[in-house]
N, C-alpha and C positions, 0 to 999 in steps of 0.2 A: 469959529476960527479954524481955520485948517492947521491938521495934528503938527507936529513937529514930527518930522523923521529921525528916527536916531539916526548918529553920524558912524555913515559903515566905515567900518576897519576895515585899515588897508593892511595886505598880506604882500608879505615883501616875494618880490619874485626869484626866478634864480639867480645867483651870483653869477656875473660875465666874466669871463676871464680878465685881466688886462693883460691889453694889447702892450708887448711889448716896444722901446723903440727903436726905431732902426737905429742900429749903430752908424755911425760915421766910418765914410772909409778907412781904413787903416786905424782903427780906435779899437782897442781892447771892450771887451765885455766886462762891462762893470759886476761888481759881487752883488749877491743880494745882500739885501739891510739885515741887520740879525733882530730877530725877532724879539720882542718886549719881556720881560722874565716875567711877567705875568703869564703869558701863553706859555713861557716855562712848564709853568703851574698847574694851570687845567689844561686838559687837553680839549682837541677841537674836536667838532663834530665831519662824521667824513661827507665829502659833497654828493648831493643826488645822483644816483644814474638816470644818464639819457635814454628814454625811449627809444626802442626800435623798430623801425620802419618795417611792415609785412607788404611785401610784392608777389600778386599771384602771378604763377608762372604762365606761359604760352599754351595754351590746347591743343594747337596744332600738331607737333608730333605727333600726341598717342591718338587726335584721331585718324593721323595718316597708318601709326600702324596696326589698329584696329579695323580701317578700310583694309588695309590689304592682309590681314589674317580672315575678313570675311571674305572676300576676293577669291583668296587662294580655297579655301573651303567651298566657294559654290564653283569652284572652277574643277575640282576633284569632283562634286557633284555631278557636273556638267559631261564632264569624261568617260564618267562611271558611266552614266545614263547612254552617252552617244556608242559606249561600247557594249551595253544590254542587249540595245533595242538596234543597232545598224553594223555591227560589227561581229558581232556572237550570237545574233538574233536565233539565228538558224541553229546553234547548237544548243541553247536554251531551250528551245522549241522542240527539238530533238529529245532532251532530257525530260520535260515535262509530259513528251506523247508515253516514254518510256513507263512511266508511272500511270498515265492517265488509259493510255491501246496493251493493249496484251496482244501478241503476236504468238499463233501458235501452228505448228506442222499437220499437214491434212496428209497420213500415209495414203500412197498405194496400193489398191488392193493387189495381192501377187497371185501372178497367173499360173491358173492347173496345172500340173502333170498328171495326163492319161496314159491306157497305152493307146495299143493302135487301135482300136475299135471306140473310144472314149471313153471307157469309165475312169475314173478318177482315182487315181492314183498317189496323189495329195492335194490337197485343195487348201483355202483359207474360209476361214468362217469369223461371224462377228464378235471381237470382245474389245474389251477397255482397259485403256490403262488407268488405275489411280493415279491422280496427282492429290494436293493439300498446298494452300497458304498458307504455310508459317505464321503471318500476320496475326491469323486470329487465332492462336492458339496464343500468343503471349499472354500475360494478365491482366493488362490495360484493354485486351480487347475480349478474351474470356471471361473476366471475373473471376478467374481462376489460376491458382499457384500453379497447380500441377496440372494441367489441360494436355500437355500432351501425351504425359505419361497416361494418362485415364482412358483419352482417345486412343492411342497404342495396347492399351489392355483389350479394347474393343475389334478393334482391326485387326488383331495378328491371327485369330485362329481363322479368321476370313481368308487372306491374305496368305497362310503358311507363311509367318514371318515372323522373328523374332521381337517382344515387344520392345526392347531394348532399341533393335535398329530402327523401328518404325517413330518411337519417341526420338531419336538422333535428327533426325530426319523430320520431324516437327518442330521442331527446338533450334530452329534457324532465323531469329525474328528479322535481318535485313534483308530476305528473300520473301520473294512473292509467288516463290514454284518449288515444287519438290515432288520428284514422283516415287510415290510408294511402292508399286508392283503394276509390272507389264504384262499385257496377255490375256489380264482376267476376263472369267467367260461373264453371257448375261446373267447370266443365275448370281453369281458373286456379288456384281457392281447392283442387282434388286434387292440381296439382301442387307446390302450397305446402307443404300437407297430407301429402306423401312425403316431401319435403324434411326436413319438421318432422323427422319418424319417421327417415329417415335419419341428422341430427344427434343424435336423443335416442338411436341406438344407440352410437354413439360417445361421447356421454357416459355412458352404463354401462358401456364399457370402460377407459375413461379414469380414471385414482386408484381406484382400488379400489370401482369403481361410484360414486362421488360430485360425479361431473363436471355441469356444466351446459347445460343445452340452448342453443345458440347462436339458437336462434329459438324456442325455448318463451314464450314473448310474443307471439306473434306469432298472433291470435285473429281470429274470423269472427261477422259478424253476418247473419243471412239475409235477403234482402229482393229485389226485383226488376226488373229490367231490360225498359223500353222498346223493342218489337220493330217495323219495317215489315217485314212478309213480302214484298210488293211491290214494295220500293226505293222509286223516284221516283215509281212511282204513286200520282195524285191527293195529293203529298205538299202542295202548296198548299194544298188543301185540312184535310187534315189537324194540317197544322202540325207542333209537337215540343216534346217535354220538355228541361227545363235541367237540369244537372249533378243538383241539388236532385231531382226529379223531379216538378217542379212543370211544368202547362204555358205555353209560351214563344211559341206560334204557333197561329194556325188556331184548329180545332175543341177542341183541344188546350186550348188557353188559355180560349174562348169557354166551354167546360164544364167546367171543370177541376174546383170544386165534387164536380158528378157522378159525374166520373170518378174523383176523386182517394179517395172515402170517408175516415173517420175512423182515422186512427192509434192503435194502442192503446200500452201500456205496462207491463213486466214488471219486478219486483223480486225479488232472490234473493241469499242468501250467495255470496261471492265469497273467494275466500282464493287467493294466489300466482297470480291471474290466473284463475283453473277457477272455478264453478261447485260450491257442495259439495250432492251430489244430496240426500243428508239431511235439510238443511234446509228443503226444500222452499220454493217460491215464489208469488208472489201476481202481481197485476196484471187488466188490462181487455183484453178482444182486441180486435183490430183487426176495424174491420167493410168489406169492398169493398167497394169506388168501381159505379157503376150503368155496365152495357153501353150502348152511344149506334150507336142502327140509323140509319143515313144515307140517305137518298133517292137517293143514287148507287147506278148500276149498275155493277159493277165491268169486265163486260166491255165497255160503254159507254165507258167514261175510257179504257180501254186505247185504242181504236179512235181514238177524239178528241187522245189525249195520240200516239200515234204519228205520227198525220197532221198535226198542227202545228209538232210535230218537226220533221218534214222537211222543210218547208215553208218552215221558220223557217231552217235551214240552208241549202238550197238556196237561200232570199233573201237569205241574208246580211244578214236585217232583227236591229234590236235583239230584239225578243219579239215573243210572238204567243200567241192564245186562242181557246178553242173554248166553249161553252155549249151544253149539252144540256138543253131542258126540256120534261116534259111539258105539251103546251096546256091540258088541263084540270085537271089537278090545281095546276100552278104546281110540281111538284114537281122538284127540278134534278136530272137524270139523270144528267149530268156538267159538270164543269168543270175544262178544262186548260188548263197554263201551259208556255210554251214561253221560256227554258230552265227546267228545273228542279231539283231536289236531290234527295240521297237523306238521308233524316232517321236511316237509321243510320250517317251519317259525316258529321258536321257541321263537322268539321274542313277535307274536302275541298269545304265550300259554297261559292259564291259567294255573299256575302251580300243583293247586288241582286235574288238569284232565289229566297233566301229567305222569301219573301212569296205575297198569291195574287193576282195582279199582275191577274186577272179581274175583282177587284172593288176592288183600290187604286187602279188608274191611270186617271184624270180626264181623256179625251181626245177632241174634237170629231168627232160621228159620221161625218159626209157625209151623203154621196146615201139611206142607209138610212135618216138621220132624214125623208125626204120622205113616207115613208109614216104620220106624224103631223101633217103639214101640209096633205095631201089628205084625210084624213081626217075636219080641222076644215073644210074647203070642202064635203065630201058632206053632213056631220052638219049644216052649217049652211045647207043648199039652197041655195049660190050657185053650183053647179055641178055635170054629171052627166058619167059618161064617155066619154059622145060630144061635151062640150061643147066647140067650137071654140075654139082656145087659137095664134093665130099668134105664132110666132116667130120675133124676126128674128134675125141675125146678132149685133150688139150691144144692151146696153139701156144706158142714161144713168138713173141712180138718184144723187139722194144725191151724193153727192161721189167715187161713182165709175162706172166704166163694165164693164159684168156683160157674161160669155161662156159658154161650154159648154164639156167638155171638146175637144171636137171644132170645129175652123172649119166652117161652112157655109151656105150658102145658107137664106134665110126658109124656116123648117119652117109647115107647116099642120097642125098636130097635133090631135086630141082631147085632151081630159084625161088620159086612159087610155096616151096616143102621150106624152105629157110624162111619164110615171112610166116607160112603157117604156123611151124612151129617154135617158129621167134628167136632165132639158132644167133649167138651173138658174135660166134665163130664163123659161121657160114656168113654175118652180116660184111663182118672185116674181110673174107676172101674176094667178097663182088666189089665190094667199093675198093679193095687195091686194084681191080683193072680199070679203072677210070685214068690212069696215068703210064706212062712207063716207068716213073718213078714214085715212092712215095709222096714224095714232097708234091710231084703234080694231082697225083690222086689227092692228098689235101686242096690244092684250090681250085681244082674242077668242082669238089665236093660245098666247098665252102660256097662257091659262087650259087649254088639250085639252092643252098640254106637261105642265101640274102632273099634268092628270089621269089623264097616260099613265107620271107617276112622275118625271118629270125633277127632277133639283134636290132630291130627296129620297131616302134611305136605303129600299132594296130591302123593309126587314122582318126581314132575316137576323141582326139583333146580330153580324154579324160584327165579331171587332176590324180596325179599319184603313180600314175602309170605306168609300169616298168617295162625297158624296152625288151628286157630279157640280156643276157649276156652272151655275145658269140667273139672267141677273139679271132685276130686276124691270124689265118692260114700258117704263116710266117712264126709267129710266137704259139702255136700250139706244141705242145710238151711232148717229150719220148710216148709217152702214153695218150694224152689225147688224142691226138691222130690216129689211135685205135678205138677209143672208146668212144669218141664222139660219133661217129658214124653209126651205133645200137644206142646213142640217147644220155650219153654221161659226160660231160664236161661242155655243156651248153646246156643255155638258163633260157627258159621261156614263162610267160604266163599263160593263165588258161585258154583266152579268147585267140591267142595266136596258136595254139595246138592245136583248137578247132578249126581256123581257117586253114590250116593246111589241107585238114580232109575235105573242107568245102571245098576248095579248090582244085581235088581231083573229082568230089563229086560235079565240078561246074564244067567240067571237059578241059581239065588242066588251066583254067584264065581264075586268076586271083583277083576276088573280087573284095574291095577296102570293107572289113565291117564297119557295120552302122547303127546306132541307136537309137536316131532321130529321126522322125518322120516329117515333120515339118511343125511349122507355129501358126495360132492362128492371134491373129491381134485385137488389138480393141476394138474395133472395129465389123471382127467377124470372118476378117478376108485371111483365108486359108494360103501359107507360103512353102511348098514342099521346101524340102532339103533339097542339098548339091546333090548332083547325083555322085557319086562311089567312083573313084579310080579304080580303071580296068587294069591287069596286066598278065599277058602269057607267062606263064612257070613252064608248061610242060605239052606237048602236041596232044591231039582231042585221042592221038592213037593209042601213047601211054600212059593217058588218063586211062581207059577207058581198060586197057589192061591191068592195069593198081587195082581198077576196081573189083574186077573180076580175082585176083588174086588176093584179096582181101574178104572177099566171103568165101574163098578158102578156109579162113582163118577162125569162122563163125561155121561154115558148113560142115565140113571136113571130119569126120572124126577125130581124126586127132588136132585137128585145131587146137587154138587156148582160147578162144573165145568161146563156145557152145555156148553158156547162159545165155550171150545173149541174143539167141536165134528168137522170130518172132513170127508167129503160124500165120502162113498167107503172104510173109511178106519177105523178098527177097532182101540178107541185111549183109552190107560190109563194113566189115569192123577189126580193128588189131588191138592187143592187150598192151600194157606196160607195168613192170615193175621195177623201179631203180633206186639205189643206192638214196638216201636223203641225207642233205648237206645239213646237222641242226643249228641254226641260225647263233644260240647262245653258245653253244658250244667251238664251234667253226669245223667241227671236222663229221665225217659221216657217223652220222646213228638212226637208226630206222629208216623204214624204206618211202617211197610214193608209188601209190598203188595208181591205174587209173587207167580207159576205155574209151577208144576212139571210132565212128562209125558214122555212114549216112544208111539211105535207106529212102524209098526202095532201089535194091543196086541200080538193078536193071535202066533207071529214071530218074535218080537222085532230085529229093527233095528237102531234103531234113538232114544237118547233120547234131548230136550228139556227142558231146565230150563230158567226160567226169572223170574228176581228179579227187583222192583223199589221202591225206598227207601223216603219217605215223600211225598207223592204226597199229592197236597195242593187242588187242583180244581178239581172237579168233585167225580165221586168214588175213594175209596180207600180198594176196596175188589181183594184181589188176583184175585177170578176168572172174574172177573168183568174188572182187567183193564189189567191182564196181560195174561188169558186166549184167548183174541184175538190175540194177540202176540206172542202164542205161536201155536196159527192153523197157522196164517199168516207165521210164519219161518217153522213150521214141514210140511205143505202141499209142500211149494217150494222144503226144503231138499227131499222128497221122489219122487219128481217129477226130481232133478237134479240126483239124484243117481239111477233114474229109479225102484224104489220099486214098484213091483205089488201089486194092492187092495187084500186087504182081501177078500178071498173066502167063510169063514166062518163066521155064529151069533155067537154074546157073549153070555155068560155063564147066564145074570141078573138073579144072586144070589139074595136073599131075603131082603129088605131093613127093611122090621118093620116085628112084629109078632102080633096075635091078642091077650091079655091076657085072660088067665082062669078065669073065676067068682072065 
C-alpha cells in the first residue's frame, strides 16, 4: 500500500497590506476602527522588512577611464621615445661619445732658436705631461679608502709636488682627466712607468689575481720641454716659456706665432683609462712651429756676456751691457746683460734681471752722446776740426754755471781737442753756432737727434722696448738746452747709442738694427728677413771726419779713451760718464759709466758699445772701466769674424792750438 504522506503545514505568508478605498468625491476620510482591548493588552509583533533589491552598476565608465589613463601613459611613452631617438638623437649621441671617445691635444713641437751659423740656442726636447683618472682612484674602483692619498705619497717626490695637491687632484671622482705636472722629462714618466709595473705585480698576487693597481690611473700624454743648452747665455735675449708653453719673454714671446705652430688633436675609444687599439682613431696632426736664425753670434755673446760680468761685479754696479753690431749690415752680433738668468730654472731668477735690460732701460747717455752733436756743427758747416774752440774754466749759461769733469785752467782747443778731451763747455760753445739764436740752435740740434734715432723705437718689435726719451725743442728747460747737447736730459737705451756709431761707422746712412735673420719652416724652406730701412743722417764727408776725430779720443795722449787702444788695429771710440737718474729714488744719485767705438777706423766693421750703470767700488769713469771692455769684446769679435789689421796711420788731427798774444 502506498505510505501516507504526512499532511505539510502550511506557513502563512506575508501580511498584504489592505488596499485602502477610494474615497468618494467630496467624502471625508473615515477614522480608523479602534482597536480591540485585547491588542490593548499584548502588544503586536512588528512586521517583516522587505528585502532589498542589489543592482550591479554599468562598467563602462571606469573602463573608459582606465583606457584613457593607459592611453595617456603610452602616449607620454610614445613622446619620450620620438624625442630620444629623432629629436635629441644627436645630442644623446654626443653625450654618450663624451664618455665613451676621449679627445685629446697633439702639441706642436716649437721651433729652434739658433744664431746665425745654427747652433742652437734653445730647442725643445721630449717630455710628458702626467695626467690621472680620478675614476679609479675612488673606492668602488680601487678597493681602496684612501687610494689617492697613497698614490700622491708615491708621485710627489717624482713629481716635486706637494702630496696634498697631487691627492686634491685625485680626489675628483666625476672627472675622467686631471693633469698632475707638465714638462716632465723621460727619466721621470720611466720611473713612474716601473712603479706602475711594480704595483700591477702585486695586484696579480694579491686575491686570487683580482687585485688593483694602486696607480693604474695614473697615465702620460707626450709633448715637449723647453731646452737652453747654454744656460744664461744671451738669455735676455732669448727670453722663456710659461708653464703653458707659451712664450713669456724675449724673442720667445716676440715670435711666438712662429715658433709655437699649430696644435693638432686626436680622438679614440678609451675604456678603464687605456686606449682600446681596435677601435682605431682619428684626429689632425700637429704641424711645427718655424726655426728663427738670429743675427747673434754665439761665440760673440759668450765674450761680451763674460766681460760684463766681471766688470759688473768687480764694480759692485747695479747692471751693465754690451752691444755688438755689425756697421754695415745693422745686424746685432751680440747683446749682453749683466746680471742675468738661466731660463731653465726660473724658479731661481731674480725677477729684475729677467728682462733685456739692453733695450728696456731708458738712461741719459753722457759724453758719447757728443758725437751727435758735433756732427750736426760739421754737417751744418759751422765748424771744422781745427776750428778754435777756447775754453774756460767755467761757463754762466741759463740759470746755471757749466764745468768739466776735471778743474783747469782755459783750454785752447780745436774742435777735434773738445771731443778728445770730452770738454762739456767746449761741447755747448759749438752747438750754440748751429743758430742765430738759441732757441734755433735747439731745433737744428734736436732735428740730427731724431735722425740719429733718438726718441724712437730701434725697429726691433721687441716686447718692452723703450723708445728712449727726447722732448720736443720747444719744452726743453732753462738748462737742458745746455745740457742736452754733452748727453744729460735725454733717455736712450743701449742698442740705439750704438747705432749711432754704426751709422758714422756706415759713411753717415742709418742702418735699422736687426736680430733676425730669417726663418726656416716645416718644411726646410729657408725665408730671409726684410731687409733694414735705410736712411742718411749725415754726408759720407762728416762721417768720415767724426771718424777720424774720434780716434783722437783713443789715440791721442791725452785722449780719455786710451784703454781702449787695440795693437794693429786702428780704433775709434768716445768715453761717457753722466749724471744717473735712480729710478726709486727720481732724482740723480750715481753715475753711468760707458764706451762707445767701431773699429777698424780706417774700414769700419764692428761697432761696440758698453754701458754699466752705478758702479759703487773702484772707478767710475767710462773710459776707465768700460774701455777695457770694450778692447777685450772688439779685439775677440774681429779676431772671430777674421778682420785684417789696419794697413794704414791715423789722420792725428790737431788737439789744442797755441793762442795769438
Amino acid at each position: 500500500m502506498p505510505s501516507k504522506e504526512p499532511p505539510r503545514r502550511r506557513v502563512p505568508g506575508p501580511a498584504r497590506p489592505a488596499r485602502p478605498r477610494p474615497a468618494s468625491a467630496g467624502a471625508r476620510p473615515s477614522r480608523p476602527a479602534p482597536r480591540p482591548a485585547a491588542a490593548k493588552r499584548t502588544p503586536s509583533r512588528p512586521p517583516a522588512r522587505q528585502p532589498r533589491t542589489i543592482r550591479l552598476g554599468s562598467p563602462r565608465p571606469r573602463l573608459r577611464l582606465i583606457s584613457f589613463g593607459l592611453t595617456l601613459v603610452m602616449l607620454v611613452f610614445v613622446v619620450r621615445l620620438l624625442q630620444v631617438q629623432a629629436v635629441d638623437a644627436s645630442a644623446y649621441a654626443a653625450k654618450a661619445d663624451r664618455y665613451r671617445f676621449q679627445e685629446y691635444t697633439l702639441s706642436a713641437e716649437r721651433g729652434e732658436i739658433t744664431d746665425r751659423n745654427g747652433i742652437a740656442l734653445a730647442a725643445s726636447v721630449d717630455a710628458y705631461d702626467i695626467t690621472a683618472d680620478p675614476k679609479l682612484f675612488t673606492p668602488e674602483e680601487s678597493k681602496l679608502p684612501d687610494a689617492p692619498e697613497q698614490a700622491a705619497a708615491l708621485l710627489a717626490p717624482l713629481l716635486g709636488k706637494e702630496p696634498a695637491e697631487l691627492a686634491k687632484k685625485l680626489r675628483t671622482p666625476k672627472s675622467r682627466y686631471t693633469l698632475l705636472a707638465r714638462k716632465q722629462t723621460p727619466q721621470v714618466w720611466n720611473q713612474i712607468r716601473d712603479l706602475k709595473r711594480v704595483y700591477g705585480q702585486k695586484a696579480q698576487r694579491s686575491n686570487g689575481g683580482t687585485g688593483v693597481n694602486l696607480l693604474g690611473g695614473v697615465l702620460s700624454e707626450p709633448s715637449s720641454k723647453r731646452v737652453y743648452p747654454n744656460g744664461e747665455l744671451a738669455a735676455g735675449i732669448l727670453g722663456y716659456v710659461n708653464a703653458e708653453g707659451k712664450g713669456a719673454g724675449g724673442v720667445e714671446s716676440m715670435l711666438d706665432t712662429e715658433l709655437a705652430g699649430q696644435d693638432g688633436k686626436i680622438r679614440f675609444t678609451e675604456s678603464r683609462g687605456r686606449q682600446v687599439p681596435t677601435a682605431g682613431s682619428q684626429g689632425t696632426p700637429a704641424v711645427p712651429g718655424s726655426d728663427i736664425e738670429l743675427t747673434i753670434d754665439r761665440d760673440i755673446q759668450w765674450a761680451a756676456q763674460q766681460a760684463i760680468t766681471e766688470q759688473v761685479k768687480k764694480s759692485k754696479a747695479d747692471r751693465g751691457y754690451v752691444v755688438v753690431q755689425n756697421t754695415r749690415t745693422g745686424e746685432v752680433l751680440a747683446m749682453a746683460n749683466a746680471p742675468g738668468f738661466d731660463p731653465n730654472d726660473l724658479s731661481a731668477a731674480n725677477a729684475a734681471a729677467m728682462g733685456n735690460a739692453a733695450l728696456q732701460d731708458a738712461y741719459e747717455p753722457g759724453s758719447t752722446s757728443k758725437l751727435m752733436s758735433m756732427a750736426a756743427v760739421l754737417e751744418e758747416g759751422k765748424a771744422a776740426p781745427d776750428t778754435h774752440v777756447t775754453v774756460p774754466n767755467r761757463l754762466h749759461r741759463g740759470d746755471r754755471l757749466f764745468k768739466d769733469d776735471v778743474d783747469h785752467k782755459t783750454w785752447y782747443l780745436t774742435l777735434n781737442g773738445v771731443l778728445a778731451k770730452s770738454s762739456n763747455i767746449g761741447t755747448i760753445l759749438a752747438t750754440g753756432r748751429l743758430g742765430d739764436t738759441q732757441a734755433e740752435s735747439n731745433r737744428v740740434l734736436h732735428g740730427y737727434l731724431r735722425k740719429f734715432g733718438i726718441g724712437s723705437p730701434t725697429g726691433l718689435n721687441y716686447p718692452g722696448e723703450t723708445p728712449g726719451i727726447l722732448a720736443k725743442p720747444q719744452d726743453w728747460s732753462t738748462s737742458q738746452q745746455y745740457t742736452i747737447p754733452f748727453g744729460q736730459g735725454l733717455s736712450v737705451n743701449a742698442l740705439q747709442a750704438a747705432s749711432v756709431y754704426s751709422t758714422i761707422a756706415n759713411g753717415g746712412v742709418r742702418v735699422e738694427p736687426s736680430l733676425v735673420r730669417g726663418t726656416k719652416g716645416p718644411d726646410g724652406r729657408f725665408t730671409p728677413a726684410a731687409q733694414p730701412k735705410e736712411s742718411r743722417v749725415v754726408s759720407e764727408k762728416t762721417a768720415k771726419t767724426l771718424a777720424q776725430m774720434l780716434e783722437s779720443v783713443v789715440d791721442d795722449r791725452e785722449g780719455t779713451g786710451k784703454k781702449a787702444a787695440i795693437p794693429g788695429y786702428r780704433v775709434a771710440g768716445k768715453t761717457g760718464t753722466a749724471n744717473r737718474v735712480d729710478p726709486e729714488l727720481g732724482r740723480y744719485k750715481g753715475y753711468t759709466a760707458s764706451f762707445a767705438g767701431f773699429a777698424p777706423a780706417d774700414d769700419p766693421e764692428i761697432t761696440v758699445y758698453c754701458a754699466i750703470q752705478n758702479p759703487t767700488k773702484g772707478n767710475y769713469f767710462g773710459g776707465q772701466i768700460c774701455g777695457p771692455i770694450y778692447k777685450k769684446v772688439m779685439e775677440f769679435a774681429l779676431k772671430t769674424l777674421h778682420v785684417a789689421p789696419t794697413g794704414s796711420a791715423p789722420a792725428r788731427l790737431p788737439v789744442e792750438f797755441v793762442p795769438t798774444p
